[in-house]
PDB file of N, CA, C, O and CB in Angstrom:
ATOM      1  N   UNK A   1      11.455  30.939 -12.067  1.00  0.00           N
ATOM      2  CA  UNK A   1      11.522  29.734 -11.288  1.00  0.00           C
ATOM      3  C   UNK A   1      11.353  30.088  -9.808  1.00  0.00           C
ATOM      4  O   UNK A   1      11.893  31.073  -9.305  1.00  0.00           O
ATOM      5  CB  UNK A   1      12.851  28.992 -11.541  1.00  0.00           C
ATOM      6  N   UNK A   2      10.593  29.253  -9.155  1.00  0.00           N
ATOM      7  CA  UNK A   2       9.982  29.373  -7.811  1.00  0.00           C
ATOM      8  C   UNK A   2      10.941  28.882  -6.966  1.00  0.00           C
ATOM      9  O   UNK A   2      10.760  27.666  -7.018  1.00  0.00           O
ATOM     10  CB  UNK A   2       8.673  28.657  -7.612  1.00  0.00           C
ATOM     11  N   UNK A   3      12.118  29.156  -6.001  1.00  0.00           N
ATOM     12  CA  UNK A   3      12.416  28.233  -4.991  1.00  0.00           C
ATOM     13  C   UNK A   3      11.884  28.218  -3.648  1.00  0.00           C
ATOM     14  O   UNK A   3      10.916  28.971  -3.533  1.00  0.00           O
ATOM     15  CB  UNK A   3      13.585  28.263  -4.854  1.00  0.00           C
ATOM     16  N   UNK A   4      12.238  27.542  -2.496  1.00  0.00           N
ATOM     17  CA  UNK A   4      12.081  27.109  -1.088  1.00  0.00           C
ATOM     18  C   UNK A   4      13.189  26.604  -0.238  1.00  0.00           C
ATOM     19  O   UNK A   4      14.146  25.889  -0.538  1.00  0.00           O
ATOM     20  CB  UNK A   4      11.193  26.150  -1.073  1.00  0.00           C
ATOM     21  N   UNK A   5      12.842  27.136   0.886  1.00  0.00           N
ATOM     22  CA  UNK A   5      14.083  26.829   1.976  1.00  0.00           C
ATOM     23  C   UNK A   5      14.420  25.560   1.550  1.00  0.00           C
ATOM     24  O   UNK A   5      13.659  24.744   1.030  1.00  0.00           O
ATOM     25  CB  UNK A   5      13.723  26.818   3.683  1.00  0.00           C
ATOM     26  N   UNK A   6      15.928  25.395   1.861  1.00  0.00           N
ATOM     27  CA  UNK A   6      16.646  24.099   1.615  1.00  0.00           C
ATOM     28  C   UNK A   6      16.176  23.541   2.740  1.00  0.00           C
ATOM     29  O   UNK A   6      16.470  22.347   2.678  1.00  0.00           O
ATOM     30  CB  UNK A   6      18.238  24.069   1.456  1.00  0.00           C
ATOM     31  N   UNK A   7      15.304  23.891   4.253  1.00  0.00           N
ATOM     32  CA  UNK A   7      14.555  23.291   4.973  1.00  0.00           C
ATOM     33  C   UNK A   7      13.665  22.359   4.722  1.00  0.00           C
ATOM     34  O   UNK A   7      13.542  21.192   5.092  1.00  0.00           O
ATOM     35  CB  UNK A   7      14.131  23.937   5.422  1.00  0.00           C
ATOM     36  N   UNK A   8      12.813  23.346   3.748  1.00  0.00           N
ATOM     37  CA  UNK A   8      11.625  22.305   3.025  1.00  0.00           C
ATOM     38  C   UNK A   8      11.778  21.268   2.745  1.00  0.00           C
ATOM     39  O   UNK A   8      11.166  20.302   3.200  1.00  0.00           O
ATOM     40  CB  UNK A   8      11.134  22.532   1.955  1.00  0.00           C
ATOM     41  N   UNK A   9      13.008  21.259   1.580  1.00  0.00           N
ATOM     42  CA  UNK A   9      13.023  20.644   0.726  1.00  0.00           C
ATOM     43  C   UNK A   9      13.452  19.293   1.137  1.00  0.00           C
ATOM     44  O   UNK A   9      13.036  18.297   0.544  1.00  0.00           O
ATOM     45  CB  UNK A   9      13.620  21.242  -0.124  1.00  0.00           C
ATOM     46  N   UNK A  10      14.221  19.228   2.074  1.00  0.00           N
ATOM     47  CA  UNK A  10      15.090  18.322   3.232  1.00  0.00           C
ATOM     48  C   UNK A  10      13.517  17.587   3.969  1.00  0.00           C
ATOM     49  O   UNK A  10      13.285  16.384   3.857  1.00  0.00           O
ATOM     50  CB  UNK A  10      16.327  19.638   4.694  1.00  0.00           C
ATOM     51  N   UNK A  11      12.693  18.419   4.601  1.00  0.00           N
ATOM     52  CA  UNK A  11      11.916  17.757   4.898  1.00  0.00           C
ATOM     53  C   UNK A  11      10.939  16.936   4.115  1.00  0.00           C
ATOM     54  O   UNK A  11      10.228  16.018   4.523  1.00  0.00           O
ATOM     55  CB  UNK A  11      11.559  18.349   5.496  1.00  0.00           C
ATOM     56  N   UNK A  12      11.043  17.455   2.881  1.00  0.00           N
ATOM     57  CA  UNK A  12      10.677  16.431   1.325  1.00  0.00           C
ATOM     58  C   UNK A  12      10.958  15.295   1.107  1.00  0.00           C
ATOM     59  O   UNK A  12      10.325  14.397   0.552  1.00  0.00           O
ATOM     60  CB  UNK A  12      11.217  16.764   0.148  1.00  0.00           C
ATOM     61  N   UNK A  13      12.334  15.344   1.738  1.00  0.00           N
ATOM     62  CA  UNK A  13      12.900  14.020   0.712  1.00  0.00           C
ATOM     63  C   UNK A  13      12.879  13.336   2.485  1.00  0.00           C
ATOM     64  O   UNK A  13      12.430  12.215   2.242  1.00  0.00           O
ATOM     65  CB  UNK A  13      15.010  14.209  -0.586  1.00  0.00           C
ATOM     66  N   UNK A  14      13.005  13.356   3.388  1.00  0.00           N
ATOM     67  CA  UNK A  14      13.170  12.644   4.284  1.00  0.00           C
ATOM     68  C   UNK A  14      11.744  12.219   4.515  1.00  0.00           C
ATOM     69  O   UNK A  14      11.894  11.125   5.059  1.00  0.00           O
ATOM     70  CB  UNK A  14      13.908  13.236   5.300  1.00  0.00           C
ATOM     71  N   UNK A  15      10.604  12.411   4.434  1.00  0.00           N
ATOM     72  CA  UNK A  15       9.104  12.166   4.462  1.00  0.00           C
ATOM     73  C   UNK A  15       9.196  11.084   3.433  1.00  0.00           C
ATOM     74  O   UNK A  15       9.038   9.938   3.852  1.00  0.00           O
ATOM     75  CB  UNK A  15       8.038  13.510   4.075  1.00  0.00           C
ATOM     76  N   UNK A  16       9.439  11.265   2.071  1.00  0.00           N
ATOM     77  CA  UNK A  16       9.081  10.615   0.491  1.00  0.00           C
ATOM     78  C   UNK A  16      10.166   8.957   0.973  1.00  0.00           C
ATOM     79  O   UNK A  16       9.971   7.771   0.710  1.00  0.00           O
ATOM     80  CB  UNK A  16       9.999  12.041  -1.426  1.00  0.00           C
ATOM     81  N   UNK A  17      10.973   9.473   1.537  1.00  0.00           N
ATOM     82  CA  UNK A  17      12.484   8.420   2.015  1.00  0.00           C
ATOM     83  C   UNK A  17      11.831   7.813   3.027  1.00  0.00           C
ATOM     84  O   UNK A  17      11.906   6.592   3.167  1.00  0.00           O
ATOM     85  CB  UNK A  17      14.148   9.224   2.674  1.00  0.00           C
ATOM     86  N   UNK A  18      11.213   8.484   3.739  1.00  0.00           N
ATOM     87  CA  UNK A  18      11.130   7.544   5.033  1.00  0.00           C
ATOM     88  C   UNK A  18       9.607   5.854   4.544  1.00  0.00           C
ATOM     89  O   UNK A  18       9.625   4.654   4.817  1.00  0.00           O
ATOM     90  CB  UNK A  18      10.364   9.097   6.786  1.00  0.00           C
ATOM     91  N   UNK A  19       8.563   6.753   3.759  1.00  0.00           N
ATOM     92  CA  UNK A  19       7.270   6.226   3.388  1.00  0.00           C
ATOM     93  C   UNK A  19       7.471   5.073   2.650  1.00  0.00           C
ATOM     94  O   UNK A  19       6.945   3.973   2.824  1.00  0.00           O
ATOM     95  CB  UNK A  19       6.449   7.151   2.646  1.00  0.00           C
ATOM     96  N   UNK A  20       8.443   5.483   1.635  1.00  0.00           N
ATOM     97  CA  UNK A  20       8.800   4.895   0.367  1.00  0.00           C
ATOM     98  C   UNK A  20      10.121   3.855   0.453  1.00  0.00           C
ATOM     99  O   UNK A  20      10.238   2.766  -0.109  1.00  0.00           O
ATOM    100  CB  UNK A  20       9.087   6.118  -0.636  1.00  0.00           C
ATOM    101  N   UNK A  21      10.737   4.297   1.024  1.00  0.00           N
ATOM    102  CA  UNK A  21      12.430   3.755   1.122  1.00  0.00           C
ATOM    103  C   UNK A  21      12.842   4.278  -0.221  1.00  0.00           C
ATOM    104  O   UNK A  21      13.047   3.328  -0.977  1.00  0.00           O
ATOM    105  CB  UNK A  21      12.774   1.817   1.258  1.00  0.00           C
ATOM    106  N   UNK A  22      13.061   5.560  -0.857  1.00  0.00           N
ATOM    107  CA  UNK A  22      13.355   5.686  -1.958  1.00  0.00           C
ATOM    108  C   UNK A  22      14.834   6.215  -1.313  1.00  0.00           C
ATOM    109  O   UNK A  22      15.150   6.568  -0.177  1.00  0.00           O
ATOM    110  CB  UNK A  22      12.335   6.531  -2.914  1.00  0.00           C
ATOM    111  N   UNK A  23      15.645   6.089  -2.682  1.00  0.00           N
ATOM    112  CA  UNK A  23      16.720   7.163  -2.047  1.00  0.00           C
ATOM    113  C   UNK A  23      16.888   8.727  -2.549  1.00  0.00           C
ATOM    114  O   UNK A  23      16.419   9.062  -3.637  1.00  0.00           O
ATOM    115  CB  UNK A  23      18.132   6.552  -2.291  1.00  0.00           C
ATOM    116  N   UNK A  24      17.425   9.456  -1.892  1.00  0.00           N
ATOM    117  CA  UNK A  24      18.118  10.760  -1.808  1.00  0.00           C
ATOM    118  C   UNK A  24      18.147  10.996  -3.096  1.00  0.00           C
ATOM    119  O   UNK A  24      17.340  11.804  -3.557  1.00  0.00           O
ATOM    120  CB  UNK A  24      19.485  10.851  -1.139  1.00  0.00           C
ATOM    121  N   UNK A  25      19.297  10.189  -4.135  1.00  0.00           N
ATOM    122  CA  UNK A  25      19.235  10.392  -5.082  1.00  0.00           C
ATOM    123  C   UNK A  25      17.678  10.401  -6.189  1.00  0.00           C
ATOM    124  O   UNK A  25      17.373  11.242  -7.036  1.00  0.00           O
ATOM    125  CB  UNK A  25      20.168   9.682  -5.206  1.00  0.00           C
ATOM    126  N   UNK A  26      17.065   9.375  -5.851  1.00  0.00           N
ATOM    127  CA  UNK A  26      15.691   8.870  -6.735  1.00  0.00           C
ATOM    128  C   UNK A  26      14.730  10.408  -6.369  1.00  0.00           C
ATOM    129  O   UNK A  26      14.276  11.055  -7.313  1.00  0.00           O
ATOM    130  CB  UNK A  26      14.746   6.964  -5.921  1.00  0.00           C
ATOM    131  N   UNK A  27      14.572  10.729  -5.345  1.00  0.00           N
ATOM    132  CA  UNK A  27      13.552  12.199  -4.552  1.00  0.00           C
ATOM    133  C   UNK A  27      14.258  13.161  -5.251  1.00  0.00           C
ATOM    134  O   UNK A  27      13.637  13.825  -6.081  1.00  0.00           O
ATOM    135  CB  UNK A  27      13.634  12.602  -2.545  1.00  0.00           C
ATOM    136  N   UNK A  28      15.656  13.405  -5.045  1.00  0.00           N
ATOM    137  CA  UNK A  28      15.810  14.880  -5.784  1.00  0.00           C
ATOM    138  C   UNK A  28      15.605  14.763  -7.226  1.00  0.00           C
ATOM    139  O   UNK A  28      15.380  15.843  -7.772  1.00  0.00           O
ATOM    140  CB  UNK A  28      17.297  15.565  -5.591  1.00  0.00           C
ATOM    141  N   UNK A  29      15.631  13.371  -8.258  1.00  0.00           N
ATOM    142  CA  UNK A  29      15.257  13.378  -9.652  1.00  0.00           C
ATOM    143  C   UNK A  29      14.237  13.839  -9.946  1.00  0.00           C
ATOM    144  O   UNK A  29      14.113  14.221 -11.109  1.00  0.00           O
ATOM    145  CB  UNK A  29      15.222  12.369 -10.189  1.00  0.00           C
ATOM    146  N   UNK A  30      12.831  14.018  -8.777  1.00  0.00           N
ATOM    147  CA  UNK A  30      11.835  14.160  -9.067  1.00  0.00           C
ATOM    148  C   UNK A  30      11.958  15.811  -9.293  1.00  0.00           C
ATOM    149  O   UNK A  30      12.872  16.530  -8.891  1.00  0.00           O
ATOM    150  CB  UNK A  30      10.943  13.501  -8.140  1.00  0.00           C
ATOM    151  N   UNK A  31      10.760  16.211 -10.062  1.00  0.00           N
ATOM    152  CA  UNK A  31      10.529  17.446 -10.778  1.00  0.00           C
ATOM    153  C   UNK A  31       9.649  18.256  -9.288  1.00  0.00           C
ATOM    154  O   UNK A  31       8.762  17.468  -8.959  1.00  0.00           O
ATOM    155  CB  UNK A  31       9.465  17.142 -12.515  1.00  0.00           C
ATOM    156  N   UNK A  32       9.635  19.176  -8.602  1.00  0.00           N
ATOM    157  CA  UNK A  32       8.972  19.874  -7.429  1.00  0.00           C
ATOM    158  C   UNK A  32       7.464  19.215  -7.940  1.00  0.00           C
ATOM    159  O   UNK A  32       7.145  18.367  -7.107  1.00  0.00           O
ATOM    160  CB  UNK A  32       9.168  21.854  -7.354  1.00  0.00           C
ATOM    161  N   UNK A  33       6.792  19.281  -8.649  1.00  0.00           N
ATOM    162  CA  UNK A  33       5.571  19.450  -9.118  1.00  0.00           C
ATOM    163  C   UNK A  33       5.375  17.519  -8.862  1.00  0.00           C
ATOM    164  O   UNK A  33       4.485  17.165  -8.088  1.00  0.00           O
ATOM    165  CB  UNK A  33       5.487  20.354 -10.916  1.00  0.00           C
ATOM    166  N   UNK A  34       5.972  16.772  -9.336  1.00  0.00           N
ATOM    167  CA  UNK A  34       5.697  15.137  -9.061  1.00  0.00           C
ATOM    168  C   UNK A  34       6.303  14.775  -7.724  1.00  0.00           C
ATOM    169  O   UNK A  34       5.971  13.670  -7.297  1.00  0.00           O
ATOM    170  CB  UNK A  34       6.428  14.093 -10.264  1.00  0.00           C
ATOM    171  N   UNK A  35       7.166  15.523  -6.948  1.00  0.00           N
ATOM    172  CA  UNK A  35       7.400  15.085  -5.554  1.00  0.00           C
ATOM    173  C   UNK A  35       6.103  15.694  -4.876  1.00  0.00           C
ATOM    174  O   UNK A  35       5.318  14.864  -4.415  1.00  0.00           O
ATOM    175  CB  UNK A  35       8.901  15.655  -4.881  1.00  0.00           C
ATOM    176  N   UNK A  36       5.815  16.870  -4.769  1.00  0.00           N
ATOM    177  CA  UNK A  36       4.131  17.382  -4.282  1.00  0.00           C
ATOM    178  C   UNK A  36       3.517  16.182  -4.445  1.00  0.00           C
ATOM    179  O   UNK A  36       3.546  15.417  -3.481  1.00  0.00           O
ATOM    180  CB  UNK A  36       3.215  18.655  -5.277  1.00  0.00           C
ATOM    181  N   UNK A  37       3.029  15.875  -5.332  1.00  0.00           N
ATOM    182  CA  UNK A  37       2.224  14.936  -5.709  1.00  0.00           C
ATOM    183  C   UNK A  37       2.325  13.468  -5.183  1.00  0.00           C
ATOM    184  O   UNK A  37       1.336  12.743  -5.073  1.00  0.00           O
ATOM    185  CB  UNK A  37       2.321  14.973  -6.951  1.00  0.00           C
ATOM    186  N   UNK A  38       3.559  13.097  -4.878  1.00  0.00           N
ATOM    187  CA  UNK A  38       3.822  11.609  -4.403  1.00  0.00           C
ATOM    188  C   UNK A  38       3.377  12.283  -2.867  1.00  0.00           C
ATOM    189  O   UNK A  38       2.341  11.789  -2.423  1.00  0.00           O
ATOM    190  CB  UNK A  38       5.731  10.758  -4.681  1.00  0.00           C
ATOM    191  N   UNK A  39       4.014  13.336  -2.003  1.00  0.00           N
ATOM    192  CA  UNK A  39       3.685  13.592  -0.703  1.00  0.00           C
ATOM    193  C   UNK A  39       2.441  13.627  -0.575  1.00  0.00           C
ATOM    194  O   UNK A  39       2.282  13.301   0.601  1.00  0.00           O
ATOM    195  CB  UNK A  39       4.179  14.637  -0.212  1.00  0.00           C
ATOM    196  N   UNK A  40       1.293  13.836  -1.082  1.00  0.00           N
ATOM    197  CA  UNK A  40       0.086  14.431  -0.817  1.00  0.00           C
ATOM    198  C   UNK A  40      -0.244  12.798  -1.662  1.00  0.00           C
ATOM    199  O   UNK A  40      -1.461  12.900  -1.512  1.00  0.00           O
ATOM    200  CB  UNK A  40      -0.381  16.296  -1.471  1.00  0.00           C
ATOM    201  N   UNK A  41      -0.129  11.777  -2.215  1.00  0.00           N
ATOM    202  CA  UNK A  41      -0.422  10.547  -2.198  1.00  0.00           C
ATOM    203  C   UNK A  41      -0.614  10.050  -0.709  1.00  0.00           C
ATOM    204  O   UNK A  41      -1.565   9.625  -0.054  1.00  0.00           O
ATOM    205  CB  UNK A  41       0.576   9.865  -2.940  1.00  0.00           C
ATOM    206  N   UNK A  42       1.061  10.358  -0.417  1.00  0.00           N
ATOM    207  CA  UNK A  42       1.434   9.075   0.938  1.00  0.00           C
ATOM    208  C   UNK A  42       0.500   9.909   2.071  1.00  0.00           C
ATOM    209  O   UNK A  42       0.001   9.188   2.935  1.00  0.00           O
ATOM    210  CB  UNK A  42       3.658   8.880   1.612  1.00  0.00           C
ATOM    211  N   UNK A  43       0.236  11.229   2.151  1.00  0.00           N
ATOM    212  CA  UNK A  43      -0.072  11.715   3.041  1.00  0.00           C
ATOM    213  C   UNK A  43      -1.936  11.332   2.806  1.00  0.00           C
ATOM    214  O   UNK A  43      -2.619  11.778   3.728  1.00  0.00           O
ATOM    215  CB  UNK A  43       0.628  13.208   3.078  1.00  0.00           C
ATOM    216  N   UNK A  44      -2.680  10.628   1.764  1.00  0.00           N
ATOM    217  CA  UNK A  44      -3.910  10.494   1.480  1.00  0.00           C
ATOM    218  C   UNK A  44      -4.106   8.668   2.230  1.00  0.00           C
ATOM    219  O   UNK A  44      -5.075   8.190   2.821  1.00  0.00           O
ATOM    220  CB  UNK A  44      -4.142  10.834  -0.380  1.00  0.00           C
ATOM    221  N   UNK A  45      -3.054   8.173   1.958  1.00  0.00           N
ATOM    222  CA  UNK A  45      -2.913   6.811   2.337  1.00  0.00           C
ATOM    223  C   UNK A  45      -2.803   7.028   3.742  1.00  0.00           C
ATOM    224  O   UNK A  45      -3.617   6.369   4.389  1.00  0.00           O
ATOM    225  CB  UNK A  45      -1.729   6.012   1.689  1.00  0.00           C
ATOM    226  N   UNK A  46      -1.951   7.840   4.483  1.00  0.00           N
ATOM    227  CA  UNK A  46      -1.728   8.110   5.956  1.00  0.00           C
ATOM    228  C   UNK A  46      -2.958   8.061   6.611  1.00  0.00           C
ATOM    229  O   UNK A  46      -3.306   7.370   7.568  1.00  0.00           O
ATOM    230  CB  UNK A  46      -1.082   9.430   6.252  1.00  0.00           C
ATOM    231  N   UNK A  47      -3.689   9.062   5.829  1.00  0.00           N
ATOM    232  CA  UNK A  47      -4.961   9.113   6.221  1.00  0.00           C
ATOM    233  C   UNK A  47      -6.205   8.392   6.975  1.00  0.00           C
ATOM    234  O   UNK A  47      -6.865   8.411   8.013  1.00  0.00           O
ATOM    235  CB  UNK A  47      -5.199   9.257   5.464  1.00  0.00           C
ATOM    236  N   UNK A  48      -6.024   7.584   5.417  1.00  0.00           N
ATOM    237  CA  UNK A  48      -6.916   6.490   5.681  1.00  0.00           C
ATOM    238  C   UNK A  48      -6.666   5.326   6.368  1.00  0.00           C
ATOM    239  O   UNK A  48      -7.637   4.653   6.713  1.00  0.00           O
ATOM    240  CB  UNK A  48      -7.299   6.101   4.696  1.00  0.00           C
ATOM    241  N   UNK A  49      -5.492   4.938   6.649  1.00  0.00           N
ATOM    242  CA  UNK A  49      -4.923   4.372   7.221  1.00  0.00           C
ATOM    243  C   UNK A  49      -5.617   4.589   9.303  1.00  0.00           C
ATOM    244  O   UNK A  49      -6.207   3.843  10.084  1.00  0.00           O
ATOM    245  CB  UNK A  49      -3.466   4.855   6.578  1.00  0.00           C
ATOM    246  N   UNK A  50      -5.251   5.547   9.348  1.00  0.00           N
ATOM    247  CA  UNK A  50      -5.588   6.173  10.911  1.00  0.00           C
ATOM    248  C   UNK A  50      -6.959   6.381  10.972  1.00  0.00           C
ATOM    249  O   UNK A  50      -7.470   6.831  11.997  1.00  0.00           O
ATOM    250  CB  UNK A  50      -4.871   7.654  11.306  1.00  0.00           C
TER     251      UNK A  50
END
């Protein structure tokens, strides 16, 4: 099993929280591999957006 600074991971859920309004609890349920994936969504929408 792969981990990452509890930095990262903080900056994970506060990005996914801030985009989404999800909570704390709902972001850490996610599996590393489907939170990647929602970030690099919101961050494709950011995008296009700008």
């Amino acid at each position: 099993m792969t981990t990452y600074s509890t930095d990262r991971l903080w900056e994970e859920v506060v990005y996914v929280a801030y985009y989404l309004h999800w909570s704390h609890a709902e972001i850490l349920d996610l599996d590393h591999a489907t939170r990647a994936t929602v970030i690099d969504g919101i961050g494709r929408i950011h995008q296009q957006l700008d």
